[in-house]
C-alpha positions as CSV (number, residue, x, y, z in Angstrom):
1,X,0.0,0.0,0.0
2,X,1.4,3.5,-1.3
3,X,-0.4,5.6,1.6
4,X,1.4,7.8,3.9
5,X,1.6,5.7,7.3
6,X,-0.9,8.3,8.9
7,X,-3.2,7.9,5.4
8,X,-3.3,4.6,6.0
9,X,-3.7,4.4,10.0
10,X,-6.5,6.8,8.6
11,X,-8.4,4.4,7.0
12,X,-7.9,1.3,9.2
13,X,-9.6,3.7,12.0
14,X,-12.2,4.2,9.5
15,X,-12.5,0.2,9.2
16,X,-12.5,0.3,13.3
17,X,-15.3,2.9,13.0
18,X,-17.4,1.4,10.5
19,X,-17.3,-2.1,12.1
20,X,-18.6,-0.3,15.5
21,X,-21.5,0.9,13.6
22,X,-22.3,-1.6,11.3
23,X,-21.0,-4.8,12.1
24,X,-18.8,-7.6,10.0
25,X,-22.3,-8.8,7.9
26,X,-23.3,-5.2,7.0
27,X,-20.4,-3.8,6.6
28,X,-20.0,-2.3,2.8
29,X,-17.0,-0.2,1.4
30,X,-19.1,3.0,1.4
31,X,-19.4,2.4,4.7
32,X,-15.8,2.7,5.5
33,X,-15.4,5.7,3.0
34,X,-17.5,7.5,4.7
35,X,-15.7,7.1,7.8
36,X,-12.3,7.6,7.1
37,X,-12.9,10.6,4.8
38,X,-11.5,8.7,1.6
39,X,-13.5,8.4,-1.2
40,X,-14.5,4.7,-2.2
41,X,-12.7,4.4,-5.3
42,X,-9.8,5.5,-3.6
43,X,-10.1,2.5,-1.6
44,X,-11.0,0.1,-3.9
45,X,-7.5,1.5,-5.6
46,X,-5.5,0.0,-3.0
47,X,-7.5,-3.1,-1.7
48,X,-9.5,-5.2,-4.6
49,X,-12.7,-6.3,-2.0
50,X,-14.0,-5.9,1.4
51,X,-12.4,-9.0,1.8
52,X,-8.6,-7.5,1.2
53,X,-9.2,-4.8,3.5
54,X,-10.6,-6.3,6.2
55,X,-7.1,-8.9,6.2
56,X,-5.3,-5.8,6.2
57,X,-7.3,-4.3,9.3
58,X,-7.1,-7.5,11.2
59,X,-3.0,-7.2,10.6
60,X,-3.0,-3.9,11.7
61,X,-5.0,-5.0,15.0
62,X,-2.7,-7.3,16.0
63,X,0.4,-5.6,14.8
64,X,-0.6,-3.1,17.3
65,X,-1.1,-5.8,20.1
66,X,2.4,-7.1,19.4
67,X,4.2,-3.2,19.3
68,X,1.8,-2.4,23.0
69,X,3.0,-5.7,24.4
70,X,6.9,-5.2,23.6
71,X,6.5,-1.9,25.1
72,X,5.4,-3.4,28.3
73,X,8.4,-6.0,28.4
74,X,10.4,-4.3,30.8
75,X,7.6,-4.3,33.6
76,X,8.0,-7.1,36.2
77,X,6.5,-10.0,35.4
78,X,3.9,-10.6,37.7
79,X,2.9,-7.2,36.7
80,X,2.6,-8.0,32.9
81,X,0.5,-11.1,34.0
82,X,-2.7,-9.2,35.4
83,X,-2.4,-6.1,33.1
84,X,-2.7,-9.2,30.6
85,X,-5.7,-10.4,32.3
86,X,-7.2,-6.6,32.7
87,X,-6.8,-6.8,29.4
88,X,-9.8,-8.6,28.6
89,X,-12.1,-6.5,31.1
90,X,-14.4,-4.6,29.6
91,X,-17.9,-3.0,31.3
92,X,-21.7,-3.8,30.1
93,X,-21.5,-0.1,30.0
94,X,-19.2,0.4,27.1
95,X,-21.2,-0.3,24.1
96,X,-18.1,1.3,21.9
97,X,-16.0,-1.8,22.6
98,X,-19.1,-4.5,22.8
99,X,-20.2,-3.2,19.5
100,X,-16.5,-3.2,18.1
101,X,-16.0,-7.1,19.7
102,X,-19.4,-8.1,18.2
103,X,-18.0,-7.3,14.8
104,X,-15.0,-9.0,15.1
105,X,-16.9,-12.1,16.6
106,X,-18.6,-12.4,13.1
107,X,-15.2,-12.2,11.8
108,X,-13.3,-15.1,13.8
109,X,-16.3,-17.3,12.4
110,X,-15.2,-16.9,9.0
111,X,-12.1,-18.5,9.9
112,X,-13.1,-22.1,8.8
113,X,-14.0,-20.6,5.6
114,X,-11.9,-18.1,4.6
115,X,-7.9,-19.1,4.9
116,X,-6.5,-15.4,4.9
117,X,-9.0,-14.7,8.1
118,X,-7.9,-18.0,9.9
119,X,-4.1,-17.1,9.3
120,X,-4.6,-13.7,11.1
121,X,-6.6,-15.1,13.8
122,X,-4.5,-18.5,14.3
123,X,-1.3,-15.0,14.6
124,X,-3.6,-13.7,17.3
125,X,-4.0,-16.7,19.3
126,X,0.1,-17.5,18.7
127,X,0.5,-14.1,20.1
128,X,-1.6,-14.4,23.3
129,X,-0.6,-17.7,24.4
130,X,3.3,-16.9,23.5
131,X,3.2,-13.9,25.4
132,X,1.3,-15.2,28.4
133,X,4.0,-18.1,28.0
134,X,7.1,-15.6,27.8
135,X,5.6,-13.7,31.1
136,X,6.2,-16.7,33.0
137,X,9.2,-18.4,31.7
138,X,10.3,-14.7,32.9
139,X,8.6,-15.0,36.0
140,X,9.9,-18.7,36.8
141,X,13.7,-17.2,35.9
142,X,13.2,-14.3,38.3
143,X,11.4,-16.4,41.0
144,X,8.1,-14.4,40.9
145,X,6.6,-17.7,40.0
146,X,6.5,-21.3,40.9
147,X,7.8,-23.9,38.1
148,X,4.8,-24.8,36.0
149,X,4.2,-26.0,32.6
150,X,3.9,-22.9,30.8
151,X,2.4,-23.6,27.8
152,X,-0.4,-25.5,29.3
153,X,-1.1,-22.3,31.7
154,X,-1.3,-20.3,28.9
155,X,-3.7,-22.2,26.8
156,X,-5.8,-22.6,29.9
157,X,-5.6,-19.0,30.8
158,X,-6.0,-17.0,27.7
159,X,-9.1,-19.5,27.1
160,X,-10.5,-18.8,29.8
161,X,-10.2,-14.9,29.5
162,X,-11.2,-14.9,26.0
163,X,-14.2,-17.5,26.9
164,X,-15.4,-14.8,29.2
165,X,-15.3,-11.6,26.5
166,X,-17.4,-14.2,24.0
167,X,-19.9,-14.6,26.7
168,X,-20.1,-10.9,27.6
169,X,-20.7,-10.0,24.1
170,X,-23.0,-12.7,23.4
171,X,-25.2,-12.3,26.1
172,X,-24.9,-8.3,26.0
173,X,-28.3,-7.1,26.8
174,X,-28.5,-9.4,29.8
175,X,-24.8,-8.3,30.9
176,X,-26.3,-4.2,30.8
177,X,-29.6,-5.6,32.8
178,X,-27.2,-7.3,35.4
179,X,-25.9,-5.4,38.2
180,X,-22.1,-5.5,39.0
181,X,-19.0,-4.9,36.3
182,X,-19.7,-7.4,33.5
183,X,-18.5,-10.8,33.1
184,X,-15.3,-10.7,31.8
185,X,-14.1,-8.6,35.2
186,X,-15.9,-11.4,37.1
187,X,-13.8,-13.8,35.2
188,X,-10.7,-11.7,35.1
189,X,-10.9,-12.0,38.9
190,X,-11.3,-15.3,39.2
191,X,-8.7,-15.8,37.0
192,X,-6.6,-13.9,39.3
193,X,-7.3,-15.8,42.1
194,X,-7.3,-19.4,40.7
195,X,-5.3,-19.6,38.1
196,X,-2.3,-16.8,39.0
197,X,-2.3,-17.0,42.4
198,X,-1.7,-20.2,43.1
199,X,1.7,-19.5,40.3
200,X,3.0,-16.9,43.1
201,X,6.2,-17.8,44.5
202,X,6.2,-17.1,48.4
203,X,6.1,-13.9,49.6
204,X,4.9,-12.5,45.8
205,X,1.8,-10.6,45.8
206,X,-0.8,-9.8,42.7
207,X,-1.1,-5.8,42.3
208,X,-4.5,-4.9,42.5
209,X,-6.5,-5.3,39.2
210,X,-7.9,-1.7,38.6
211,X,-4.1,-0.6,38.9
212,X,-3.3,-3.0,36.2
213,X,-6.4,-1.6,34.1
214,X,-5.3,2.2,34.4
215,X,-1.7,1.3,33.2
216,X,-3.3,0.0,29.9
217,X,-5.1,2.8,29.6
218,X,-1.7,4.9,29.7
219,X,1.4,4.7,27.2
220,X,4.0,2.7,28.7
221,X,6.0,6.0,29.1
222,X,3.2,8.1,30.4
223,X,2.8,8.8,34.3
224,X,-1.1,9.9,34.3
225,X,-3.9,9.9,32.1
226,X,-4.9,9.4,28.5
227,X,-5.8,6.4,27.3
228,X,-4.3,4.1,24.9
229,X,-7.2,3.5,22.0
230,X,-10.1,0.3,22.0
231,X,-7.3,-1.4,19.9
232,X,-5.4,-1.9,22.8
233,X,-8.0,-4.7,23.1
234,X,-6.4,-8.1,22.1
235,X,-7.7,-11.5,21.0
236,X,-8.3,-10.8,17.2
């Protein structure tokens, strides 16, 4: 693609936009035009289909996972672990991201059918279990945690996190009718509890979960607010 790297950061936020409102199904190239401010044959100049361009947007997602999570890599470990699990959090009351994960719901199921979706999405998954993996080989070199198999933790843990956001989603007008934070902050804490705790070496403590949340809403090298955008948000 001949874009500017802002030109085309442009239009992949358009993509983001358009899937928010529309949804995977719905979703038409006008759509996207209209929200990125480019003009549809402009589009269609650089990316042949829908198809093309929604490859291109899943890439970009978890090309931006990958850059947020090596910025993170010199954080302690046990840190890394639960802002990984805050991750995953998100509120009944934020219809931005629901709407956003919805869309990329209908996406994953494409994956049977569609090889260039299921090679993106089989580079999420690699990316989520290897990193939860790397945190705690880390971890087990430092002594932070307890010598476990950690590929099987992974797998169990980021299936378990991303088991919750499919449920949240899923079940979205019952989650808003509910009282409490959502599911996925339910599971998230469980998680915490079940799953990492019982990794801690002795004398290792979890930070608390909201403090994990608010640094992924920060840059790594920022000391207070502004957030870090919904694409923070991994699992696609």
């Amino acid at each position: 693609m001949s874009d500017s790297p802002s030109a085309a950061a442009e239009i992949m936020d358009g993509v983001y936009s358009a899937l928010r409102a529309h949804g995977y199904a719905d979703l038409t190239m006008q759509d996207i035009a209209d929200e990125c401010s480019k003009s549809k044959s402009l589009l269609h100049y650089h990316y042949d289909t829908k198809e093309d361009l929604l490859v291109a947007f899943l890439d970009y997602v978890v090309t931006d996972s990958e850059e947020r999570i090596a910025a993170r890599v010199d954080d302690p470990p046990v840190d890394r672990l639960v802002q990984f699990v805050g991750w995953f959090v998100f509120a009944p009351d934020e219809p931005d991201r629901e709407a956003f994960h919805i869309a990329l719901l209908e996406l994953r199921t494409q994956g049977p059918f569609n090889e260039r979706i299921r090679e993106q999405l089989a580079r999420s998954d690699q990316l989520l279990r290897g990193t939860v993996a790397d945190i705690l080989t880390e971890g087990i070199e430092a002594g932070a945690f307890r010598n476990v198999d950690v590929e099987e933790t992974a797998a169990l843990l980021v299936a378990t996190l991303d088991g919750a956001r499919t449920r949240q989603i899923t079940l979205a007008g019952a989650e808003r009718d509910a009282e409490g934070d959502g599911y996925t902050r339910e599971v998230a804490e469980a998680a915490l509890r079940r799953i990492v705790g019982p990794l801690l070496a002795d004398g290792v403590e979890l930070p608390p979960l909201d403090d994990a949340i608010d640094a992924l809403r920060r840059e790594p090298d920022e000391t207070d607010d502004e957030s870090a955008g919904e694409s923070a948000d991994p699992g696609e």
